[in-house]
N, C-alpha and C positions, 0 to 999 in steps of 0.2 A: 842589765835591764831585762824584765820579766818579759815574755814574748805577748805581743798580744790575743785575745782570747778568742773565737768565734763561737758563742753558744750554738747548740743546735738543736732542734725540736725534731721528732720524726712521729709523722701519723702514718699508722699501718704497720702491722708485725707480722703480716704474713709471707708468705715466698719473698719476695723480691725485700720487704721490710728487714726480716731478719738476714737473710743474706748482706742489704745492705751495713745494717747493725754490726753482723760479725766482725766483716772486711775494714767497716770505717776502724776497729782496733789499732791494725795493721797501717792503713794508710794514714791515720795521722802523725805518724813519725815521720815518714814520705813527706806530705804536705807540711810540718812545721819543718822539715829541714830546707823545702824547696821555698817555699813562702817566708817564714818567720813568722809563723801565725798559727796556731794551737788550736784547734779543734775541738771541741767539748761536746760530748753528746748529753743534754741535761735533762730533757722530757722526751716520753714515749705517751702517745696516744693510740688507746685502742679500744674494742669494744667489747674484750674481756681483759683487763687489766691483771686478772689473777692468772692467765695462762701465761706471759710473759714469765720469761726467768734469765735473769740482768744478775753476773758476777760482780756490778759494781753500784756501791748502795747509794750514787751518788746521784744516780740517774732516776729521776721520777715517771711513775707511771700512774696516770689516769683516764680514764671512758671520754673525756669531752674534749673533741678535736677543734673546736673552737674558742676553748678556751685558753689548748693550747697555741693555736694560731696569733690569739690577741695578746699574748704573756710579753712583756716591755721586754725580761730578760732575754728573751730568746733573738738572736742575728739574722738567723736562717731556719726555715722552716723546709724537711723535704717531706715530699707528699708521697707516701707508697701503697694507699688504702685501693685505688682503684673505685673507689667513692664517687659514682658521677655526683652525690652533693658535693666536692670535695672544690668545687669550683670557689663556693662561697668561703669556703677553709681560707684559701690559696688568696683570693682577694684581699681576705681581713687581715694577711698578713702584709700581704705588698703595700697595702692602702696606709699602715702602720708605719710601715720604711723597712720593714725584713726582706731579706732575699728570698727567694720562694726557689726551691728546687722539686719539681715534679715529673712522675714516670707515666702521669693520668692522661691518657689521650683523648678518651673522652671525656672531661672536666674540661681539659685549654680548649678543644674542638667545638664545643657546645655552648659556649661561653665568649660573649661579642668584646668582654673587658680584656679577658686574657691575650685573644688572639689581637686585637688592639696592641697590647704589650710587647707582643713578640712581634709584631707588623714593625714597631716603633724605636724595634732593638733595646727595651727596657731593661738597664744595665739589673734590674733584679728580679729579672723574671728567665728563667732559665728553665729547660727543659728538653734536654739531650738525651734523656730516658723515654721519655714518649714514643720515641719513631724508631724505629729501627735497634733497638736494645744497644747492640756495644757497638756498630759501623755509627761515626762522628759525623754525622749528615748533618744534625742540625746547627753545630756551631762552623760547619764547613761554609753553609747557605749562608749562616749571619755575617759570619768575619771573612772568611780565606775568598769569599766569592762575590761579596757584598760589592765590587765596581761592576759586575758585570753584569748583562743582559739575562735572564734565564731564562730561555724559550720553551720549554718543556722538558719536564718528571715524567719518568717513569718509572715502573717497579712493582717486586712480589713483595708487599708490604706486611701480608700475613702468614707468620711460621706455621702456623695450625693448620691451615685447607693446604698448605703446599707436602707436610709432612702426610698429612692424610693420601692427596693424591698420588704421593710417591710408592707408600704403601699398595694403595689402588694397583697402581702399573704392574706393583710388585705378584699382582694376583688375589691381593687381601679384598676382602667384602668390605660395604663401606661401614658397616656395623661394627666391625672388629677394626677395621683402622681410625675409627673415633675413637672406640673403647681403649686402643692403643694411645694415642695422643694423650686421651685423660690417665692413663696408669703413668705415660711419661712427664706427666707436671706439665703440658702443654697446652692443654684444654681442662678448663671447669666442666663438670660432669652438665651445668646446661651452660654450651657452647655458641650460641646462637650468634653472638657478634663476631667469630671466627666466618662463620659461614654464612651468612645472610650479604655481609659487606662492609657493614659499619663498624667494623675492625681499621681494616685498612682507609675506607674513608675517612676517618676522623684522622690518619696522619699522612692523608695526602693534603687533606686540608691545613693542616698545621705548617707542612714543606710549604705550599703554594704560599702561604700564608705569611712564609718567613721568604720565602722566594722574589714575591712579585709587591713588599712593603704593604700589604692591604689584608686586614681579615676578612677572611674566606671562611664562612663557616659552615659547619658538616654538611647541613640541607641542601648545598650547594652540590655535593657532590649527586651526582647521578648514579645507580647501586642496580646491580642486578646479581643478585647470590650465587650461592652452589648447595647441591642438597644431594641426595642417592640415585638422582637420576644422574649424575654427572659419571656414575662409575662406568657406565659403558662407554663412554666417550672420553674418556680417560684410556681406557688400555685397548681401544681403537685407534685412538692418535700415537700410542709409545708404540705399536705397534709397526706401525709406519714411518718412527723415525721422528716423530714428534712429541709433544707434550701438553697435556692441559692447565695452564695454570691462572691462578685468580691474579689480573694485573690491572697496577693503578696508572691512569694516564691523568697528565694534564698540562694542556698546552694557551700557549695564549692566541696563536692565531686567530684570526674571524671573530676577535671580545674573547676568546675564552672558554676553555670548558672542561669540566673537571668529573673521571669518568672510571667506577670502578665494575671490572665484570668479571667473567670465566672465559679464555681465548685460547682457541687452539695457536701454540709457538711451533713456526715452522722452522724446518735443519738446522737454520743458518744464523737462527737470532740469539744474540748473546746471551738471553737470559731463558734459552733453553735449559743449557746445565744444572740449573737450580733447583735443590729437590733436600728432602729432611725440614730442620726444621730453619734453614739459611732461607737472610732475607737480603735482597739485590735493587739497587735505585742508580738510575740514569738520568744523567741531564745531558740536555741542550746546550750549554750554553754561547753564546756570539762568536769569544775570542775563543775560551778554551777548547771547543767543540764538543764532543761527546766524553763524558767521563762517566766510569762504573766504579759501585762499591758494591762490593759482596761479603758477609758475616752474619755471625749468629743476631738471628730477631727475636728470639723468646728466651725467657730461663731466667731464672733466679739471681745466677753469677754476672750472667751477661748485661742483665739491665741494672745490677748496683755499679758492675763497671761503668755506665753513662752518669748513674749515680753521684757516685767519688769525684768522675770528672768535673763535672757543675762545682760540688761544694772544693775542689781545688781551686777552678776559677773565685767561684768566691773570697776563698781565703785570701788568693794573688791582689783581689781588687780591697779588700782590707788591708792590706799589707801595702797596695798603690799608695791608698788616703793616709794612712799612717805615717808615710813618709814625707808627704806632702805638707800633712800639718808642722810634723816636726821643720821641714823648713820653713814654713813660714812664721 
């Protein structure tokens, strides 16, 4: 018996697009031997079609991301454009009955439908790429934590102002360690939602979001940036034994409140140590008490590894129904 198939669509061929493209080669051998479910990557959308270059002629490529979202052929749709329209992408497909897999944190964050979705554990709405690149935060929140209480998140949610300030400490001008960030693939040359806030906002909103069952969306959070004044304050605190880093809180205490800034970390706080381009998230919670994850938060490799993981899971939940039908 032939194995069965999971089309796949993917919008966006850039960094994290083509990386993911590369690796899916590779892991669908992985996932049909672990699943019994076959993988097909069959459309690529992008918005030059002709810079694309695909050894296999089997895979289409065209400019209009909506059309491929709306294609009956297609299972699964992942999202790697970083397209805040990419929201509307991402709906027309779920709305259809496709899995959606997205790495877009500002699409799910900005959007009352999605974060609904993932409030409501929408067995096809999936997005472990959003937050935190390759540390499993979001399917941790949904499944492995889903009886318990979460009192409060925290964490350095964004790779780019932290690799910046590490630089900083390091002596660099903040000039030269953005221009660094952007030569390492970490920053777009205009980086403004690294630094401003609404980076990390939009995936404390998405944790909260998946945390406390209820969407939480971005304007909710409360933002105070980081810019070139920060550098003196920066290697005034390493200096002393400390560090400055951009941290996202949100707790539920007193209603709630969901809160991202620049804070000097004194000796003793665990997420002192965190520096490059590593991202670190703490919980609360009731029973478990305090748990930490620490791992890469940006990169090309890192976030198709969140990637893969989704479109595993979905292969597994094809491969659930598939047997299901057969017995019945």
């Amino acid at each position: 018996m032939a194995a069965p198939v999971l089309r796949l669509g993917l919008i966006g061929h850039g960094t994290v697009g083509q990386s993911f493209a590369h690796h899916l080669a590779d892991a669908t051998i992985r996932i049909e031997r672990r699943t019994g479910v076959r993988v097909q990557l069959s459309r690529i959308a992008v918005r030059r079609p002709d810079r694309v270059r695909l050894v296999h002629p089997r895979v289409r490529v065209c400019d209009d991301p909506l059309d491929l979202a709306l294609d009956p052929a297609l299972d699964l749709v992942v999202e790697a454009s970083g397209a805040r329209e990419a929201s509307d992408w991402l709906l027309a497909a779920l709305n259809r009955g496709a899995t959606i897999v997205t790495a877009n944190k500002q699409a799910v964050a900005n959007s009352y439908a999605l974060l609904q979705a993932l409030a409501d554990r929408h067995p096809g709405c999936l997005a472990e790429g959003a937050v935190a690149a390759a540390i499993p935060i979001v399917r941790t929140l949904r499944d492995s934590l889903q009886g318990e209480d979460i009192r409060a998140i925290r964490g350095i949610l964004n790779g780019t102002s932290t690799f910046v300030l590490s630089a900083v400490e390091r002596g660099a001008s903040w000039d030269t360690a953005v221009a660094d960030a952007v030569a390492a693939g970490l920053a777009e040359p205009n980086s403004t939602a690294d630094f401003d806030g609404s980076d990390a906002a939009a995936k404390l909103a998405i944790l909260a979001t998946i945390a406390w069952r209820t969407p939480i969306h971005r304007d909710r959070v409360r933002v105070r940036g980081l810019d070139a004044r920060a550098e003196t304050t920066a290697q005034s605190a390493f200096a002393s034994g400390r560090r400055l880093r951009v941290v996202a809180d949100a707790w539920t205490h007193g209603g709630g409140h969901l809160l991202v800034e620049p804070r000097v970390l004194e000796a003793d706080d665990p997420l002192l140590h965190v520096s490059g381009a590593t991202n670190a998230i703490e919980l609360d919670a009731a029973l478990a008490g305090q748990l930490r994850w620490f791992g890469p938060g940006a990169g090309g490799a890192h976030t198709a590894s969140a990637l893969l993981a989704d479109v595993a899971h979905a292969a597994a939940e094809r491969s659930r129904r598939a047997r299901t039908q057969v017995a019945a």
